[in-house]
N, C-alpha and C positions, 0 to 999 in steps of 0.2 A: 774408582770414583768416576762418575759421568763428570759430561761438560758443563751440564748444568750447576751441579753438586760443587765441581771444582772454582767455579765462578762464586760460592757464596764463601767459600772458605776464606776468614781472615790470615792475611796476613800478619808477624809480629810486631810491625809497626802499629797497628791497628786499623789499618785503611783494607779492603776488600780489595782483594787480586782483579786489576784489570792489565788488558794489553797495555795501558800507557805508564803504566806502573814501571819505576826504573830500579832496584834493590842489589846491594852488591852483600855477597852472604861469603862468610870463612868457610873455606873448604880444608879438611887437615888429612893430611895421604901420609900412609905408611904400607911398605909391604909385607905385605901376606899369602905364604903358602902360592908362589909365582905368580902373584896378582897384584894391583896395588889397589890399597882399601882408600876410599873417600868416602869422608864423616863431615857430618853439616850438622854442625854443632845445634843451630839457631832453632832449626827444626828436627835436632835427636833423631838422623837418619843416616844410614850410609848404601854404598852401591860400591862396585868393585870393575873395576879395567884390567887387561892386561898389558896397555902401554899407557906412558904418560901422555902421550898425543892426544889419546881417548879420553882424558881427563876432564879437562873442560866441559866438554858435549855431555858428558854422561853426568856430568853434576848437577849442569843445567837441564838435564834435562829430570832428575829427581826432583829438583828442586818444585819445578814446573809442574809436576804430576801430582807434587804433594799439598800444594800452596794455591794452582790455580794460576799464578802468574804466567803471563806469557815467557817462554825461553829465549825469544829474543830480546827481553828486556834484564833477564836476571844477569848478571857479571858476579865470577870467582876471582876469590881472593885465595889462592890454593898455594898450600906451603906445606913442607914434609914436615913429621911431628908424628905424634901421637895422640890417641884417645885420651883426655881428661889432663891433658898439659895446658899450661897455658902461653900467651905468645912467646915467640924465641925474641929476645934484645936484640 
């Protein structure tokens, strides 16, 4: 996706990805096969780390490729789980 491209993409609140845009999105990590998997439920995507350190960065910055939003605006809410759970209590 270009710059351009990525700029017209809505986001799911329904306002159009700009840098001043602030969005906090659920990130759900489990591991897999000596990686650990991050699923973005909101936009049905995931990417994979080999440390939880990497996590963050690597979520935001899917997020960011997929959406258009700037990455220094998007914030994880990242918790271990699974695929199609819903939140832990």
């Amino acid at each position: 996706m270009d710059h351009h491209t990525a700029r017209r993409v809505r986001d799911y609140g329904g306002r159009v990805g700009t840098p001043s845009d602030e969005r906090t999105f659920e990130v759900v990590a489990w591991p897999a096969e000596r990686r650990l998997v991050l699923y973005v439920p909101e936009i049905e995507a995931a990417t994979t780390v080999v440390a939880m350190s990497d996590a963050d960065a690597a979520a935001r910055s899917l997020i960011a490729d997929l959406t258009g939003l700037d990455a220094g605006a998007i914030r994880c809410d990242i918790r271990l789980g699974r695929r199609g759970t819903g939140p832990t209590p």
